[in-house]
C-alpha positions as CSV (number, residue, x, y, z in Angstrom):
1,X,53.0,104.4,182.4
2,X,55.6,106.9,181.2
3,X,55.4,108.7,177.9
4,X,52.4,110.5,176.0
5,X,49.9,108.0,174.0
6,X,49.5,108.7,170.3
7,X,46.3,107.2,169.0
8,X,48.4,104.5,167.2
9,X,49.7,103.5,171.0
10,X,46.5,103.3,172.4
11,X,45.4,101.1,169.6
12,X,47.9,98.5,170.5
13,X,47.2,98.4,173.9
14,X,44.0,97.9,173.5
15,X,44.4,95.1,170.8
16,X,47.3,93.4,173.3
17,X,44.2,93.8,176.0
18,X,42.1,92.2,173.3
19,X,44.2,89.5,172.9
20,X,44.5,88.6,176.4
21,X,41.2,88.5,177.4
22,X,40.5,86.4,174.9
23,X,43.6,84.2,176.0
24,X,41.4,84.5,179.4
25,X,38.2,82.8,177.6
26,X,39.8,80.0,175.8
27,X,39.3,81.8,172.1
28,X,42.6,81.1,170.5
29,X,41.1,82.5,167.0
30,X,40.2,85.7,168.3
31,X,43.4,86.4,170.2
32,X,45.1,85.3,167.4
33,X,43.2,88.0,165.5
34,X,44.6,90.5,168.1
35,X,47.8,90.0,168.7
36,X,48.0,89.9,164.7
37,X,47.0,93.3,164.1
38,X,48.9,94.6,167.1
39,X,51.8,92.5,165.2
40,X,51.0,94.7,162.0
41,X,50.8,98.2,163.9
42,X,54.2,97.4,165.7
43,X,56.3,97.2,162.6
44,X,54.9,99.9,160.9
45,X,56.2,101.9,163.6
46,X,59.2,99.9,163.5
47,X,59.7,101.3,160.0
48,X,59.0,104.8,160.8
49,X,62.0,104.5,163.3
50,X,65.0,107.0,162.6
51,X,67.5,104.9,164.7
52,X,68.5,101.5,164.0
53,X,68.2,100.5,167.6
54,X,65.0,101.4,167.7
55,X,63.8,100.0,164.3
56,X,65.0,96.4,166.1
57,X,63.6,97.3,169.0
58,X,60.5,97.2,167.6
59,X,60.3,95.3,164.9
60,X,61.8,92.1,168.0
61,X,58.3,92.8,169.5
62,X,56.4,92.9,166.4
63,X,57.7,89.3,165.5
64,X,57.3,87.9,169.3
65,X,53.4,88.5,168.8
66,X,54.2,86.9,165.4
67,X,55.2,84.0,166.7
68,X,52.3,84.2,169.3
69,X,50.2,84.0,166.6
70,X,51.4,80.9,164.7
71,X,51.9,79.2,168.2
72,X,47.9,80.2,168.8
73,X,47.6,78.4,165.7
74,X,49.4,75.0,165.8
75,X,52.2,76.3,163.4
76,X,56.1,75.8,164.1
77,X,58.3,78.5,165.7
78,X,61.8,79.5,166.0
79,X,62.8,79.4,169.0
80,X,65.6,81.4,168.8
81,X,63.3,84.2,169.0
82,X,59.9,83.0,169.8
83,X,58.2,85.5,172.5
84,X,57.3,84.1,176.2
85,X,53.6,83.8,175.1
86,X,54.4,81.4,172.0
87,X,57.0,79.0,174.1
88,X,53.7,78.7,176.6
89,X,51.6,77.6,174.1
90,X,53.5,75.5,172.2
91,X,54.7,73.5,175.3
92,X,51.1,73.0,176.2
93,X,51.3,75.3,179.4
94,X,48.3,77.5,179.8
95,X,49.1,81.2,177.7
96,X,49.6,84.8,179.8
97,X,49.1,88.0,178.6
98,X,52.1,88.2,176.2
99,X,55.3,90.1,177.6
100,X,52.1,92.3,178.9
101,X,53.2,95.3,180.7
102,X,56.9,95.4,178.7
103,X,54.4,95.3,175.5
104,X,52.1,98.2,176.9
105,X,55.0,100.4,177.8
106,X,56.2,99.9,174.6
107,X,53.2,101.5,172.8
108,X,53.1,104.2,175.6
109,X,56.9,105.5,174.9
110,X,56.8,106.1,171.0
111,X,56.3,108.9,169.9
112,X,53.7,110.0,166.8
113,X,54.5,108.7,163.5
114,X,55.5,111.6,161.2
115,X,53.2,112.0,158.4
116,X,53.6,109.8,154.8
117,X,54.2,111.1,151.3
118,X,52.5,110.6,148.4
119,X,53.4,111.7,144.9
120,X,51.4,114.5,144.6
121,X,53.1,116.0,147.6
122,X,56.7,115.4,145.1
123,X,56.9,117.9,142.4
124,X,57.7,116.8,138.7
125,X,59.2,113.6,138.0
126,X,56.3,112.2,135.9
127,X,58.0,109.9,134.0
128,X,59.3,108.3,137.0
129,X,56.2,108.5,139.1
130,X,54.7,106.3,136.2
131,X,57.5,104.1,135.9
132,X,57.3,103.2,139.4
133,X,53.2,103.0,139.3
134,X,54.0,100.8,136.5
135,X,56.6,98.3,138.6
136,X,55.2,98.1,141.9
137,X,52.5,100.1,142.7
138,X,49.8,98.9,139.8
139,X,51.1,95.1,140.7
140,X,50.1,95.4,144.1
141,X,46.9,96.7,143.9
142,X,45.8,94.5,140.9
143,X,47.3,91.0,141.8
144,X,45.0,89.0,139.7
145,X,45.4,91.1,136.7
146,X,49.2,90.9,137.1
147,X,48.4,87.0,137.3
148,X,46.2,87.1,134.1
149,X,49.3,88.5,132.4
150,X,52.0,86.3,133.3
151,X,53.7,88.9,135.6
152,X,55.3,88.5,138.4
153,X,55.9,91.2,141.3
154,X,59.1,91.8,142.3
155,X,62.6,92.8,141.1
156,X,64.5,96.3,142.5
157,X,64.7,99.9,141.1
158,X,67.6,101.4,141.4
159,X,67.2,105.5,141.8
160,X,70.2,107.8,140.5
161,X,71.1,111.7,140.6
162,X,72.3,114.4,141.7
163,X,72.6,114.8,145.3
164,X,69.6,116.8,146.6
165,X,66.8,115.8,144.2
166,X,64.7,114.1,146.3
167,X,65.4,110.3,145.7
168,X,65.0,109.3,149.2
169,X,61.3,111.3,148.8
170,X,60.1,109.6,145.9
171,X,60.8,106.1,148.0
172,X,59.2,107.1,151.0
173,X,56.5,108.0,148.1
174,X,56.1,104.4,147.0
175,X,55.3,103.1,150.6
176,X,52.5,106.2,151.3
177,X,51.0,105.4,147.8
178,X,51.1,101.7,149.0
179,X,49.8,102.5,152.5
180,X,52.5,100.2,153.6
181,X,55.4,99.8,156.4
182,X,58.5,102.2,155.0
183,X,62.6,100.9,156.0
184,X,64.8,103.0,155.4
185,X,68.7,101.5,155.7
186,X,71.5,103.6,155.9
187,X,75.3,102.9,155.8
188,X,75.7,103.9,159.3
189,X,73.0,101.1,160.1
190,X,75.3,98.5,159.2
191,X,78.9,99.2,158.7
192,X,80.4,98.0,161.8
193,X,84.5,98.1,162.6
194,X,84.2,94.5,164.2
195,X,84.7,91.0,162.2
196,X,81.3,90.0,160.8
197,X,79.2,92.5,162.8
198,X,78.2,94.5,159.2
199,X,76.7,91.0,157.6
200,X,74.9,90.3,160.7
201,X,73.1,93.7,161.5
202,X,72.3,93.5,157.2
203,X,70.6,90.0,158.1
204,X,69.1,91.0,160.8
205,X,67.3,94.2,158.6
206,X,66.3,91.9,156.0
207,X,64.8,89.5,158.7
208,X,63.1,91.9,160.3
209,X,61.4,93.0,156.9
210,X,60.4,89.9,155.9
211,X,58.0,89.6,159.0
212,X,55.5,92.6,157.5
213,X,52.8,90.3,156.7
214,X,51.3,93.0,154.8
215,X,54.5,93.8,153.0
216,X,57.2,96.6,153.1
217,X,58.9,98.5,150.7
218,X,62.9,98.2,151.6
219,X,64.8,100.9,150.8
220,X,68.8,101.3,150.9
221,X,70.1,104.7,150.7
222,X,73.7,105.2,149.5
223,X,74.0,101.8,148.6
224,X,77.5,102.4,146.7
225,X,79.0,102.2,150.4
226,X,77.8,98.8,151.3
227,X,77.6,97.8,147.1
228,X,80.6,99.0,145.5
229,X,82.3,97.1,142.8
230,X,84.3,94.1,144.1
231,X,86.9,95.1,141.2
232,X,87.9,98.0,142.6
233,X,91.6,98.2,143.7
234,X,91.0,99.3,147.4
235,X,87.9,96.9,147.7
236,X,88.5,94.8,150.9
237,X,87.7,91.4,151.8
238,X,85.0,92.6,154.6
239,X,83.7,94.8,151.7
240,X,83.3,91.7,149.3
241,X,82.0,89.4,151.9
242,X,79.5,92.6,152.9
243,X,78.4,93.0,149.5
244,X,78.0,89.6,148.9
245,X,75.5,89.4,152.1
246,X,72.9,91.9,150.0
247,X,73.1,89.8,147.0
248,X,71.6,86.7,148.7
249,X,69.1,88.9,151.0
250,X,68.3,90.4,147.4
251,X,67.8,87.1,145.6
252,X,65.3,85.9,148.9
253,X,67.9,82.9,149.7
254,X,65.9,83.3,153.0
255,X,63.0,83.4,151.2
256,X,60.7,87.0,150.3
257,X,57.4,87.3,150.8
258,X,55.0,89.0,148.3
259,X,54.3,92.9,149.0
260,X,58.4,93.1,149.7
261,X,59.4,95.9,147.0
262,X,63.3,96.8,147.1
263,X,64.2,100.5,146.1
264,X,68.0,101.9,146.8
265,X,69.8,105.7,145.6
266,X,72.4,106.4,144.9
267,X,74.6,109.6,143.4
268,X,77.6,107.5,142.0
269,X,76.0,104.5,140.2
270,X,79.1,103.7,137.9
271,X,80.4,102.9,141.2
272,X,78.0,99.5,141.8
273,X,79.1,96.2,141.3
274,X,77.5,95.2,138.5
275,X,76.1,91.8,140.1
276,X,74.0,94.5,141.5
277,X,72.4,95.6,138.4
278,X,71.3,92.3,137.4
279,X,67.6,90.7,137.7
280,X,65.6,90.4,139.7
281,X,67.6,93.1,142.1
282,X,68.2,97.0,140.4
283,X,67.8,96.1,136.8
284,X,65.5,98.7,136.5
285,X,67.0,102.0,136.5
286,X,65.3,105.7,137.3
287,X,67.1,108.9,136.6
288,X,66.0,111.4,139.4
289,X,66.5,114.7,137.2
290,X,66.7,118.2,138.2
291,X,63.7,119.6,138.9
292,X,62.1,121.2,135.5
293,X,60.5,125.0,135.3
294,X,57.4,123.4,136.4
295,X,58.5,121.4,139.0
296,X,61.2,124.7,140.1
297,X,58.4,126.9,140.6
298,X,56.1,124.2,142.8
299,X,58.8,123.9,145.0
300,X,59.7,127.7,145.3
301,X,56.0,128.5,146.0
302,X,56.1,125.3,148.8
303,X,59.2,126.6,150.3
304,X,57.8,130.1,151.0
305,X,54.7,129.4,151.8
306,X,54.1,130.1,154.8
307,X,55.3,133.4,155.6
308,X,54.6,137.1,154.5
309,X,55.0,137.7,150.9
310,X,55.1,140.3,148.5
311,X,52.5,140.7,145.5
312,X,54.9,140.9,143.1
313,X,56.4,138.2,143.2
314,X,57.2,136.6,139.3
315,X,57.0,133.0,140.2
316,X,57.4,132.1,136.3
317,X,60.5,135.1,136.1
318,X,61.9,132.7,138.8
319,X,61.8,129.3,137.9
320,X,63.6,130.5,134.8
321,X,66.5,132.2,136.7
322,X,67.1,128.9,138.7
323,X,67.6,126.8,136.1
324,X,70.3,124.1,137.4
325,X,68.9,123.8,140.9
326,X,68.5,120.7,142.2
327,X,65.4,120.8,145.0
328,X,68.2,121.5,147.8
329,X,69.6,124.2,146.5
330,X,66.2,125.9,145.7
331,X,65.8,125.2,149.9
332,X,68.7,127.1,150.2
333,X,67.7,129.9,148.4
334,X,64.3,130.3,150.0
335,X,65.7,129.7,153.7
336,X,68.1,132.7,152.9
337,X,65.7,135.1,151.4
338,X,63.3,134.6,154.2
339,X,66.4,135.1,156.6
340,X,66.8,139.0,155.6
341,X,63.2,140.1,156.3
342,X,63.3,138.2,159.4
343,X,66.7,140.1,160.6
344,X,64.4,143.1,160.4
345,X,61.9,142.2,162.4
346,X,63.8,140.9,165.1
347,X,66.7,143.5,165.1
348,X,64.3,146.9,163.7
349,X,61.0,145.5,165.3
350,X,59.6,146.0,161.4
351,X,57.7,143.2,159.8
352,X,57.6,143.2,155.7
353,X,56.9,140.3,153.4
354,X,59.9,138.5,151.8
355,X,59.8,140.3,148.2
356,X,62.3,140.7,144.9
357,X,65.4,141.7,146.6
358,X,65.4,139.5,148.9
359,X,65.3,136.9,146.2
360,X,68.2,138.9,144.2
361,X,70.3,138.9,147.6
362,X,70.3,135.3,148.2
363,X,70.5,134.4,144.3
364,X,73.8,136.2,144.6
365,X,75.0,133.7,147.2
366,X,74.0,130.6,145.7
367,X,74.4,128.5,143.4
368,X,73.5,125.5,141.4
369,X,75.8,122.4,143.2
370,X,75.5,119.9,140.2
371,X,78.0,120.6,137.5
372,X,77.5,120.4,134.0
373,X,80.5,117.7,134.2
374,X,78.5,115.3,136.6
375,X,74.9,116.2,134.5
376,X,76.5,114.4,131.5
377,X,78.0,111.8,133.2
378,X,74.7,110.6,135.0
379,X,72.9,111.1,131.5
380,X,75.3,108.8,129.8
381,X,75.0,106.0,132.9
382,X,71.4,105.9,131.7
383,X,72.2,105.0,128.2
């Protein structure tokens, strides 16, 4: 079997070996039980996937033991994408092991799962940490109390700023809090030069979403490229009929299970389509702000963490003097002043902490990238 096995991999072997050998005994409700959670592993790996390909990849497999599953018991299934396993069964034949060694190779090629994020790993942003508690997070940990209430779960949020503040963070956030499956969609996942290719890889997403039976939270970065306004000038018909795709995957015309939370950024909102910005899909709007003095000294003090440091060092002096840094640029700062002392040591063979100057020396080279211009115009959006 090629490839190293995570513990995550081994666990779906071994619940794919479950499975089968109860298959082997007759016990449909304990394979069932299996190839379930295997089902449930396999697209939360599916959405930890950087590549598209490998997101469907998958996320196909996750849903063939899906369909196992409802064949095991008695339910209908699509047979345009039923696994071998589920046509078996629902044809009466006896059951094999499902796709067995394709489904162990699988598990054995992926690599480890990068670590999630939770809001205390994001600094500042309280207000928008509790907004979003408030939306999606409280709902889906307290479903009868949101029942008690009249409330229903659902509806987008919509996150706006400055490039470099950390929007795609604070949704990767939501799903850690959650403990549930993260997608992130790109542009690039979908935008396709050939007729009706875009629509179709955009249905195939939501579709492969809508098969976390634990729920996901969706999120679509960038989405002024695929939700632009259809009243711009140079809006073209494969835009329109692109943009009009996400509308009906957004209103569930397909249907959306509960536990599916929708989340996109963007750093031009006046540019959306206002259909967009309508209930139940990104009427709710969060400013992601530049980070505050608080917030500007957490993430100086992450950044160089790590590596030598002086004693002196005013952490309060310097959150003050980067006023107007968005969490990139405060990257770029530290990755700079941690370059100079490093050009010692590897050029002079003399090791010294990164100290005042070296912060002074990089200041001197960078600068805040949101204008004052673009600060106003993103407060005013909010209004």
């Amino acid at each position: 079997m090629a490839g190293s096995q995570d513990e995550f991999a081994q666990r779906v072997v071994a619940l794919i070996d479950a499975g089968n050998t109860a298959l082997g005994r007759q016990d449909r409700q304990a394979a069932a039980a299996s190839f379930a959670r295997a089902s449930e592993l396999l697209f939360r790996r599916a959405a930890a996937a950087e590549s598209y390909q490998d997101k469907l990849r998958l996320a196909r497999r996750a849903r063939q033991l899906l369909d196992s599953v409802q064949a095991l018991k008695g339910e209908s299934v699509d047979g345009q994408r039923s696994g071998f396993v589920a046509d078996r069964i629902a044809s009466g034949g006896s059951a094999p092991p499902p796709v067995d060694e394709d489904a162990r190779q699988l598990a054995a090629d992926l690599a480890p799962a990068a670590p999630g994020v939770r809001f205390a790993d994001i600094a500042g942003l309280d207000e928008v940490k509790e907004t979003l508690r408030l939306r999606m997070i409280y709902p889906a940990r307290n479903p009868a109390a949101l029942r008690r209430y009249g409330l229903t779960m659902g509806g987008g949020m919509l996150l706006y700023g400055p490039p470099g503040t950390g929007k795609t963070m604070v949704a990767r956030a939501v799903a850690g809090e959650l403990d549930t499956p993260f997608f992130a969609i790109k542009p690039s996942d979908i935008l396709s030069q050939y007729y009706g290719q875009s629509e179709a890889r955009l249905a195939e997403l939501f579709t492969t979403v809508r098969g976390c039976s634990h729920g996901a939270v969706v999120f679509v970065d960038e989405i002024d490229a695929i939700g632009a306004s259809r009243s711009r000038g140079d809006a073209s018909e494969p835009s329109r009929r692109l943009l009009n795709q996400l509308l009906n995957e957004l209103d569930g015309v397909h249907g959306r299970p509960a536990g599916l939370l929708f989340l996109a950024a963007t750093n031009e909102p006046w540019l959306l389509d206002p259909a967009l910005l309508r209930p139940p899909r990104f009427s709710e709007k969060c400013y992601i702000q530049l980070p505050d003095p608080t917030a500007r000294r957490k993430l100086l003090e992450l950044r160089l963490s790590g590596c030598p440091l002086a004693d002196n060092l005013d952490w309060d002096g310097w959150s003050q003097r980067t006023e107007g840094f968005s969490g990139a640029d405060l990257v770029e700062l530290c990755e700079r002043a941690k370059q100079l002392p490093f050009r010692e040591a590897i050029l002079e063979g003399r090791e010294r902490p990164v100290g005042h100057a070296d912060l002074e020396q990089a200041l001197s080279r960078v600068r805040p990238s949101v204008s004052a211009d673009s600060l106003k115009r993103y407060e005013e959006f909010g209004t």
